[in-house]
C-alpha positions in Angstrom: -21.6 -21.0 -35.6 -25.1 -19.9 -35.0 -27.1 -20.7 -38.2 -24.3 -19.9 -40.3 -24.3 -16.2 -39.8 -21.3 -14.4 -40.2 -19.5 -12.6 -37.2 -16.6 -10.0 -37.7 -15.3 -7.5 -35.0 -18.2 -5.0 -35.1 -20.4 -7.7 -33.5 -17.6 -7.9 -30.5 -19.2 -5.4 -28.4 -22.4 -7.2 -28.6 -20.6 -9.8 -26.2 -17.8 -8.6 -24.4 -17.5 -4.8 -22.2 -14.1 -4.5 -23.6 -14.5 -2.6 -26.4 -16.0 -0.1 -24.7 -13.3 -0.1 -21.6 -9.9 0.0 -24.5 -12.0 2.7 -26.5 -12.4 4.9 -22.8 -16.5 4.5 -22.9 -16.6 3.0 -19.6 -14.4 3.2 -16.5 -12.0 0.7 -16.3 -8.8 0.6 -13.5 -5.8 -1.2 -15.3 -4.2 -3.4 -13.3 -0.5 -4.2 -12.4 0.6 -7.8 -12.2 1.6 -8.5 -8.3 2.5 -11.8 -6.7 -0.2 -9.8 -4.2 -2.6 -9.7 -6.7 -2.1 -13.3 -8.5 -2.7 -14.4 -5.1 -5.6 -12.5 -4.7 -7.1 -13.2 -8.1 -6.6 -17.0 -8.0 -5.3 -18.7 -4.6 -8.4 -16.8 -2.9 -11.0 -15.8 -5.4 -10.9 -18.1 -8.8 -9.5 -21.5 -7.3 -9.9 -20.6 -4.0 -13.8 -20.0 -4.5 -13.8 -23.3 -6.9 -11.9 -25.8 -3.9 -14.8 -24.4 -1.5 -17.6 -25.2 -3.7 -15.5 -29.1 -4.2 -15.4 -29.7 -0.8 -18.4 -28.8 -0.3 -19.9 -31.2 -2.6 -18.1 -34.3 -1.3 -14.6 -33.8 -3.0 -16.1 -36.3 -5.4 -16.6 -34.2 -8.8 -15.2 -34.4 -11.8 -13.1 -31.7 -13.6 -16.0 -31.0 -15.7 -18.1 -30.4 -13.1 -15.6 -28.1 -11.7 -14.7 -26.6 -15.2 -19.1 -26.3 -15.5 -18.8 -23.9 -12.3 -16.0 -22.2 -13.1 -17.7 -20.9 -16.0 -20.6 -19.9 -14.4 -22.8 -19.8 -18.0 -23.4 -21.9 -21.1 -24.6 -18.5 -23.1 -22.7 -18.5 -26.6 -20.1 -15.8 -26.6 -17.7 -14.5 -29.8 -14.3 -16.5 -29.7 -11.9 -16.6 -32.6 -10.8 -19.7 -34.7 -7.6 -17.9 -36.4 -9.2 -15.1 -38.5 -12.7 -16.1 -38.0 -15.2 -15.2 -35.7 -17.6 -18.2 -34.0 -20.0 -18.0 -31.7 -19.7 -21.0 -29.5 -20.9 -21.8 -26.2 -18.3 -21.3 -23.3 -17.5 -25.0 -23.5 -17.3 -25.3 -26.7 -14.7 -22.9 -26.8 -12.9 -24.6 -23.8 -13.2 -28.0 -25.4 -11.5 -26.6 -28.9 -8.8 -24.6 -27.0 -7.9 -27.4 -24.9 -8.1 -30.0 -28.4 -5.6 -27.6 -29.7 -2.9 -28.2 -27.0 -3.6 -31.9 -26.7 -3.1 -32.5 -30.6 0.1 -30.7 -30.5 1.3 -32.1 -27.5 1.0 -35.3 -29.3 2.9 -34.9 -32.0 6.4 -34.0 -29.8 6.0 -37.5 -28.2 7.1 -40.0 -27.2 8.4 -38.7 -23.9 9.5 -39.6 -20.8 7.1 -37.4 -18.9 4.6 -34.8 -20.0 4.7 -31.3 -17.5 2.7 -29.2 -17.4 3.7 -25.7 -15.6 0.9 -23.1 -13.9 -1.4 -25.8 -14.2 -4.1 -24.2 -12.3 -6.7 -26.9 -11.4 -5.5 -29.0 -13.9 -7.8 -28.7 -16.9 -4.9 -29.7 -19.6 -2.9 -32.0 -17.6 -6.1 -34.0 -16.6 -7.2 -34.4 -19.8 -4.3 -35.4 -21.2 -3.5 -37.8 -18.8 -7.2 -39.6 -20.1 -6.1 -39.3 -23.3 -5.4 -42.6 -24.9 -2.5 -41.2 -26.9 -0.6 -40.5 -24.2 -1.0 -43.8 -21.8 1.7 -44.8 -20.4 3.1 -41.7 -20.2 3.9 -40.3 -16.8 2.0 -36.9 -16.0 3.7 -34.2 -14.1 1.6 -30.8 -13.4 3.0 -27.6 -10.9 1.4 -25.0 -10.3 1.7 -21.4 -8.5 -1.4 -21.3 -6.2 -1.8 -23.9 -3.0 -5.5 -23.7 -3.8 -4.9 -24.4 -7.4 -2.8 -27.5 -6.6 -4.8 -28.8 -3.7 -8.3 -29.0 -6.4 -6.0 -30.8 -8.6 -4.8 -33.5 -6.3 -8.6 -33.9 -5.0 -9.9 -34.0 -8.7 -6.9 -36.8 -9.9 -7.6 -38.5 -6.6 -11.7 -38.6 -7.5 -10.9 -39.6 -10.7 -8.1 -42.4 -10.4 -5.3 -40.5 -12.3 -1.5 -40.5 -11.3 -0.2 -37.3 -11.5 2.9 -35.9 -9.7 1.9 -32.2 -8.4 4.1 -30.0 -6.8 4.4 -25.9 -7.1 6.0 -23.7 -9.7 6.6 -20.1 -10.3 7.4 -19.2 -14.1 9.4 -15.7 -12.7 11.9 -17.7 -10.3 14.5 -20.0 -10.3 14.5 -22.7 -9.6 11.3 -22.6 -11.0 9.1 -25.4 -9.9 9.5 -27.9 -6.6 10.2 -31.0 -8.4 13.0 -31.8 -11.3 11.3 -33.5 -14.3 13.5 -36.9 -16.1 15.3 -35.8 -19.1 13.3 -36.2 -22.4 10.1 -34.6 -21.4 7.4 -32.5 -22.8 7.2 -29.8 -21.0 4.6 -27.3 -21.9 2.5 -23.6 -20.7 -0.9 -22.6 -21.5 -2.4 -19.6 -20.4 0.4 -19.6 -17.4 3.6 -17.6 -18.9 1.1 -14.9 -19.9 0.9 -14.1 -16.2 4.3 -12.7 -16.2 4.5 -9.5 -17.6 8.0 -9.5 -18.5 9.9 -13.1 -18.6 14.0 -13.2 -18.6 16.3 -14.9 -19.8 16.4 -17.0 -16.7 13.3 -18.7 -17.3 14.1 -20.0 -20.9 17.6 -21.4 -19.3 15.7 -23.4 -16.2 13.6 -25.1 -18.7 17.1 -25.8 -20.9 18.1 -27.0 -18.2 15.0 -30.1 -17.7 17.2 -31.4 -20.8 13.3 -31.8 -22.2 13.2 -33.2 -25.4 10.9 -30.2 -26.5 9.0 -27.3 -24.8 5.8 -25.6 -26.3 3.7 -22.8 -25.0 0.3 -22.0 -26.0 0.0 -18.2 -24.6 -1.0 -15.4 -25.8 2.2 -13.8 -27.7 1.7 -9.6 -27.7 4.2 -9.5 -30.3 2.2 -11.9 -32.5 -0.6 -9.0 -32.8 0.0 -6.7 -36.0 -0.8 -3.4 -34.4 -1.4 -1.9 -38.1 -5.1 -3.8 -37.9 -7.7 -2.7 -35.3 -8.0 -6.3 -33.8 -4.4 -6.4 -33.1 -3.9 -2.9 -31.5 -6.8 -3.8 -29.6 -5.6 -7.0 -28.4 -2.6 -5.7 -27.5 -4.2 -2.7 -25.6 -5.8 -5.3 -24.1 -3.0 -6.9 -23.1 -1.4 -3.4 -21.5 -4.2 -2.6 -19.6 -4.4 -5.9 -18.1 0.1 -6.2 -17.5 0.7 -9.5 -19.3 3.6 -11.0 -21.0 4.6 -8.7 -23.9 8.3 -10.7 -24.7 7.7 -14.3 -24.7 8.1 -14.1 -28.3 11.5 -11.8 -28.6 12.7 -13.6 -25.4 12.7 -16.8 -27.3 14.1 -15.7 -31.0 17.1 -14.1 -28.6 18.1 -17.8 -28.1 17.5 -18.6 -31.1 20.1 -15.8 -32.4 22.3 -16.8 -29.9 22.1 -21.1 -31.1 21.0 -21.9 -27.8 17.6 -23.3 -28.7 15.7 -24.1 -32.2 11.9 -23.1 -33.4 9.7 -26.0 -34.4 6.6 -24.6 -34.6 5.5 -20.8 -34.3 1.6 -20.4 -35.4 0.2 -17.0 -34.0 -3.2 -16.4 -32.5 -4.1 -19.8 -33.1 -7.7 -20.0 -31.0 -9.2 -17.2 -28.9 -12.1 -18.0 -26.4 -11.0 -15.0 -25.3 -10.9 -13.0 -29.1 -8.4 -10.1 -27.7 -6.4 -12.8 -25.9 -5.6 -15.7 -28.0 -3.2 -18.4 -27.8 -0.4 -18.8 -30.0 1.6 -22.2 -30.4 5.3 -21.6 -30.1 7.5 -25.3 -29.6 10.9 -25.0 -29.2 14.0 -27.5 -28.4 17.1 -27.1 -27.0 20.5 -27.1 -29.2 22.5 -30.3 -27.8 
């Protein structure tokens, strides 16, 4: 925080144009989640953009360097820690958001294999697979995009880290190219949000990993009270963009139904994003 000032939501527009796009101020074209337009959004312009640049350089950088690029400023911006407002630097941010998954992660081991799935570039499962609390621990990562999965073999392969990579898609089944061992931690983070309505089928594929416990950190629309004007917001945000607005009901269905158990459900945990933060949900199946 920036000499101990105080932030609250009336400082938001200050640092991000969405305010003024949910409230109708400015012109803004909501968008409708395509395989077209994941494709167009990442494979060619996010990763895509962020492989050119790495080859370019030698294929020899490290994730941070990659991770420095990809968000193209160190200005401080408003993120959210729970209720609270911060101002951090884009980094910062990053580095807390990805400090939450890590810690949680940890406590659901051991494991016979960590996954991650829509692992983009790899910024989780690279880290965790430095991460002295989980050595020894095999490190699986898919992930939707070929541009996304190609930077994340080039930046294990730079860096000396084993990591099994192959391509997922969270709406399909089956739903990624390899078949984890039993006992893993399989896990999403920012990934499931992509899809903007999940079934039941994807909760059953990952019952069907026998893992001994999945988590997903991703922002949960149902986790937004819409009676407070940070939650309607957030999920206007959410409706505007076409994200995931059942991850939450999708997964107390099977829990009704004794299929699966709850271990852990925090909402809007940390937002570098503030209208789009990650809850923690961890589930396991019921044997």
């Amino acid at each position: 925080m920036a000499g101990g000032a105080e932030f609250t939501l009336d400082d938001l527009p200050r640092f991000s144009p969405w305010p003024a796009r949910l409230l109708g101020l400015t012109a803004w074209e909501p968008r409708k989640r395509t395989a077209e337009e994941l494709d167009r959004e990442f494979d060619r312009d996010k990763w895509g953009a962020l492989l050119r640049r790495y080859a370019d350089a030698g294929n020899s950088g490290t994730l941070e360097t990659v991770e420095e690029w990809a968000l193209g400023s160190d200005e401080p911006s408003l993120c959210t820690i729970g209720n609270r407002f911060e101002l951090l630097t884009p980094g910062e941010g990053l580095r807390r958001h990805y400090q939450t998954v890590s810690d949680t992660l940890q406590r659901l081991l051991p494991a016979s294999c960590v996954v991650e799935l829509g692992a983009g570039y790899g910024g989780a499962a690279l880290r965790l697979a430095v991460d002295g609390r989980f050595s020894g621990t095999p490190m699986y990562a898919a992930e939707y995009t070929g541009s996304g999965r190609e930077l994340l073999v080039r930046l294990a392969r730079a860096s000396g880290i084993p990591m099994h990579v192959g391509q997922c898609d969270l709406s399909k089944a089956p739903m990624c190219g390899f078949e984890p061992p039993a006992g893993a931690v399989i896990f999403t983070c920012m990934a499931a949000h992509y899809v903007p309505q999940l079934t039941d089928t994807f909760v059953e594929t990952l019952m069907r990993f026998r893992p001994r416990a999945v988590a997903h950190f991703e922002p949960c629309y149902e986790h937004f009270d819409a009676s407070s004007l940070i939650g309607a917001m957030r999920r206007r945000y959410i409706e505007v963009n076409d994200y995931n607005r059942n991850l939450v009901s999708l997964l107390h269905r099977h829990v009704v139904a004794g299929a699966i158990t709850i271990l852990e459900e925090q909402p809007a945990v940390i937002g570098v994003n503030p209208l789009l933060p990650i809850s923690i949900l961890v589930w396991r199946c019921n044997d």
